[in-house]
Each structure stands twice: as structure tokens, then as C-alpha cells.
C-alpha positions as CSV (number, residue, x, y, z in Angstrom):
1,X,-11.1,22.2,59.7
2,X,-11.5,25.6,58.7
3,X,-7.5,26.1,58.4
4,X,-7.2,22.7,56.2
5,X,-9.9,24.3,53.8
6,X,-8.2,28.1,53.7
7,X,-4.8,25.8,53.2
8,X,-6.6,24.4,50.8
9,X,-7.9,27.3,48.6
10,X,-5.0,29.3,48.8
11,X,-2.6,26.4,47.4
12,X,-5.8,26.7,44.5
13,X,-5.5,29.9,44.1
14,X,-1.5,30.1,43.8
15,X,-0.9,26.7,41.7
16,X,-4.2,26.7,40.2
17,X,-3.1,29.7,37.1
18,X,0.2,27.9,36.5
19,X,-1.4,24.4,35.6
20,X,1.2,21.9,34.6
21,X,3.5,24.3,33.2
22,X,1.7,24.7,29.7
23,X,0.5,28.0,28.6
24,X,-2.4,28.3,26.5
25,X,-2.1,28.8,23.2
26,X,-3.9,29.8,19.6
27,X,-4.2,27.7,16.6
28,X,-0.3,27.4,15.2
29,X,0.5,28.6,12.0
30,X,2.2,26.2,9.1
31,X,2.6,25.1,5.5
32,X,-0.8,23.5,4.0
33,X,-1.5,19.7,5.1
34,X,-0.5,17.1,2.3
35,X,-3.6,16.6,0.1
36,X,-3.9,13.6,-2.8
37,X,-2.0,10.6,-3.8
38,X,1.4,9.8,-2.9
39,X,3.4,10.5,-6.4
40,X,4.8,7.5,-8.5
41,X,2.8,4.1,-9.4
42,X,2.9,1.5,-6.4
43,X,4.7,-2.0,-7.2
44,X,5.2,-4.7,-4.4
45,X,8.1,-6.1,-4.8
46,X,10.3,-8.6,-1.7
47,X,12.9,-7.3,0.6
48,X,15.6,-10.0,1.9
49,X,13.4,-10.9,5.0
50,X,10.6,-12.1,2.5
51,X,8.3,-9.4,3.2
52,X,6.2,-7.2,0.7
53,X,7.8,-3.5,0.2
54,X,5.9,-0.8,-2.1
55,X,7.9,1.1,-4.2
56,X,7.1,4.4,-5.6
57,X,8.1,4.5,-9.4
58,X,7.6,7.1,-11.5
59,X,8.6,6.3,-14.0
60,X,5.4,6.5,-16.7
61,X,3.3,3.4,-14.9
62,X,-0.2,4.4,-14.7
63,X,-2.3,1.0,-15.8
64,X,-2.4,-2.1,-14.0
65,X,-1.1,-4.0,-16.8
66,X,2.2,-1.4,-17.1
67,X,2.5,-2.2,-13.6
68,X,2.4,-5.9,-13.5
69,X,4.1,-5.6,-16.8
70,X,7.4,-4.6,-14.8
71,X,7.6,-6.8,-12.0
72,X,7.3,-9.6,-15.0
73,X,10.2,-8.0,-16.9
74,X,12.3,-7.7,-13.9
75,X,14.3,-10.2,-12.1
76,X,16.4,-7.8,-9.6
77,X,15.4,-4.2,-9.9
78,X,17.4,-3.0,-7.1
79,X,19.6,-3.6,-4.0
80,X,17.6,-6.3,-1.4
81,X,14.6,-6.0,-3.7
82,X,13.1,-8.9,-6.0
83,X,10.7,-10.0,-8.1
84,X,9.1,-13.5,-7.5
85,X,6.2,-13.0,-9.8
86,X,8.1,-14.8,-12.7
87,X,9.9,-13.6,-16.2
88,X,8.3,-12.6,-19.2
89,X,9.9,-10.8,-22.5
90,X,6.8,-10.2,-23.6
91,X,5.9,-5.9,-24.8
92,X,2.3,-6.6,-25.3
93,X,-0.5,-4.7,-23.0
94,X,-1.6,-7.8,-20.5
95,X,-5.6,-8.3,-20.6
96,X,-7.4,-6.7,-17.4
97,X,-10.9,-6.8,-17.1
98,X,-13.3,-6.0,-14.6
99,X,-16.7,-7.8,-13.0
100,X,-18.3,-6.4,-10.5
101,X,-15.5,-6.6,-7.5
102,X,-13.1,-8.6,-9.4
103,X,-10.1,-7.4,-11.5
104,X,-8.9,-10.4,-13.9
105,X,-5.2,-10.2,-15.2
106,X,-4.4,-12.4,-17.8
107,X,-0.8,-13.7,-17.3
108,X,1.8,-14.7,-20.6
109,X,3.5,-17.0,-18.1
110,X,2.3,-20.7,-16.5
111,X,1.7,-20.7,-12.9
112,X,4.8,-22.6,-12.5
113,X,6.7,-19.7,-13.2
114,X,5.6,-17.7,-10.3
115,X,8.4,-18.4,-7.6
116,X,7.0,-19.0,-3.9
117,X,3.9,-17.8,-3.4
118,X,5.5,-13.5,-2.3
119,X,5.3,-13.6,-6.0
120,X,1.2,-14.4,-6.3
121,X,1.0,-11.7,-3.5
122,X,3.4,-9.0,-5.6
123,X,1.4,-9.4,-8.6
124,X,-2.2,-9.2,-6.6
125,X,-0.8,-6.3,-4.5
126,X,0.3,-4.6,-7.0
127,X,-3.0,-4.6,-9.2
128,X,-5.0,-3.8,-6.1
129,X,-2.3,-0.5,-5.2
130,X,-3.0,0.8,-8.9
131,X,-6.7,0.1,-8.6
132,X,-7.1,2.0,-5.4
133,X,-4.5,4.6,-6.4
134,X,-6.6,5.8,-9.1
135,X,-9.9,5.7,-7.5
136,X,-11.2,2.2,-7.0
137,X,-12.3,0.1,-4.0
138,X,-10.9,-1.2,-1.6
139,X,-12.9,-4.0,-1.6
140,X,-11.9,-5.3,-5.1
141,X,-10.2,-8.4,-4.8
142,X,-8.1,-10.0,-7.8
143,X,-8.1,-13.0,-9.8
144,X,-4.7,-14.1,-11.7
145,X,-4.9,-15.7,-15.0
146,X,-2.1,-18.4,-16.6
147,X,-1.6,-19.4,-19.8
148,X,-1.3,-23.1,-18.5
149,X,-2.5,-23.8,-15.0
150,X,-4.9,-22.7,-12.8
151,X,-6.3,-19.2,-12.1
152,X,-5.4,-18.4,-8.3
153,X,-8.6,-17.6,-6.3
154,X,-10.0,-14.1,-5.9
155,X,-7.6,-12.4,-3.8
156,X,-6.6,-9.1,-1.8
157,X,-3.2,-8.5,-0.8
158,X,-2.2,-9.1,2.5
159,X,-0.4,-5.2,3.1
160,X,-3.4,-3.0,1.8
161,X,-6.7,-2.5,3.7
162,X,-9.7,-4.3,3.2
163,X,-13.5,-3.2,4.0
């Protein structure tokens, strides 16, 4: 008994300083972690597979209306990429207002213009990216307005989180 515990502590004592092989070590040096917003203004548009894919654009988008703005101006902006959220020519700024948790965005198109219902989603993901991008709460949902047919229900997009 007393051989099994000197056995014992002198395995401890030999393998007890080399651990698992790791040495200790000191807080490591490095460049600064990344701090703020991702650059560029999100817009959701639809890969091949019919899923929702944010795309960084930087290309002077900073409202919610510019933003929605392009994905209504924009049939195919890219290779696998679409637009479902239907076709407008229109230039003028798109109405957005606010109550309380709800962002409104007045459409120029009819409802029957929005292809499948990715495109409802693109438009109210897109909104909601822009909203919490430049400050705004997560818990804001959207409501879409047509000029002929009915406004969807308050909304949040399906990809972005949610409190």
C-alpha cells in the first residue's frame, strides 16, 4: 500500500510539471479587435437556391428608401443574385415613416409586382439591415405599403435577429 502511494507521488511529481504538453503562457500580442459597422449599406437580395444573401454596397446608400430604391430598379444585379421585390423606374425618395416599432415604406408598385414572396422578405430585410445598421432596434418590424393592394403585415426578416 505504501509502495502504490510512493508509485503514486512520484509519477505526480515527474508528469505533474509537464501537464498535457502546453506551456503557460502571457496575454498574446496583436493588431486591435475590429470595432463598428461592417462598411457598405446591407441589401438582401436571392442566391440560385432561393435563399436571402446580404450584400455589402458601397456605393452612396445610407437611407432606407436608397436602399429599397435599388433592389426596385434592379432586375439582375450580379452573377446568381436577383431581385424578386419587383421593377420600378421611378427616381423619387420612397415615403418611410416611423410609429413606435414599426417602419412603413410606401411602395410605387402593386403588390402583384412583387415576385414570390423572397421578394416581400428582400424588401423587409433590407429596411430592417439599414435600420439596425445605423442605430435602431432590433425589434422594429416593417410594414410594406402598395399603391394597389394590400399592405403586408408588420414583419421582421427571417435572417436578422429578433429580441
Amino acid at each position: 500500500m505504501i509502495r502504490k502511494a510512493l508509485v503514486a507521488a512520484l509519477a505526480a511529481a515527474v508528469l505533474g510539471p509537464a501537464g498535457c504538453g502546453v506551456q503557460p503562457s502571457g496575454v498574446l500580442g496583436g493588431t486591435r479587435a475590429p470595432t463598428g459597422l461592417a462598411p457598405g449599406t446591407p441589401v438582401y437580395l436571392v442566391d440560385d437556391a432561393g435563399g436571402l444573401v446580404v450584400q455589402r454596397r458601397g456605393d452612396g446608400l445610407s437611407t432606407i428608401g436608397q436602399a429599397v430604391k435599388m433592389l426596385l430598379t434592379t432586375t439582375r444585379p450580379g452573377p446568381g443574385l436577383h431581385s424578386y421585390a419587383g421593377f420600378s423606374e421611378v427616381a423619387l425618395e420612397l415615403p418611410i415613416t416611423t410609429a413606435g416599432e414599426v417602419i412603413t415604406v410606401g411602395l410605387p408598385i402593386d403588390r402583384d409586382d412583387v415576385r414570390r414572396e423572397v421578394g416581400i422578405d428582400q424588401l423587409v430585410c433590407t429596411a430592417l439591415a439599414v435600420h439596425q445598421q445605423s442605430g435602431g432596434s432590433p425589434a422594429t418590424g416593417v410594414r410594406l405599403s402598395f399603391v394597389h393592394g394590400p399592405d403586408t403585415e408588420t414583419r421582421h426578416c427571417p435572417v436578422l435577429p429578433f429580441r
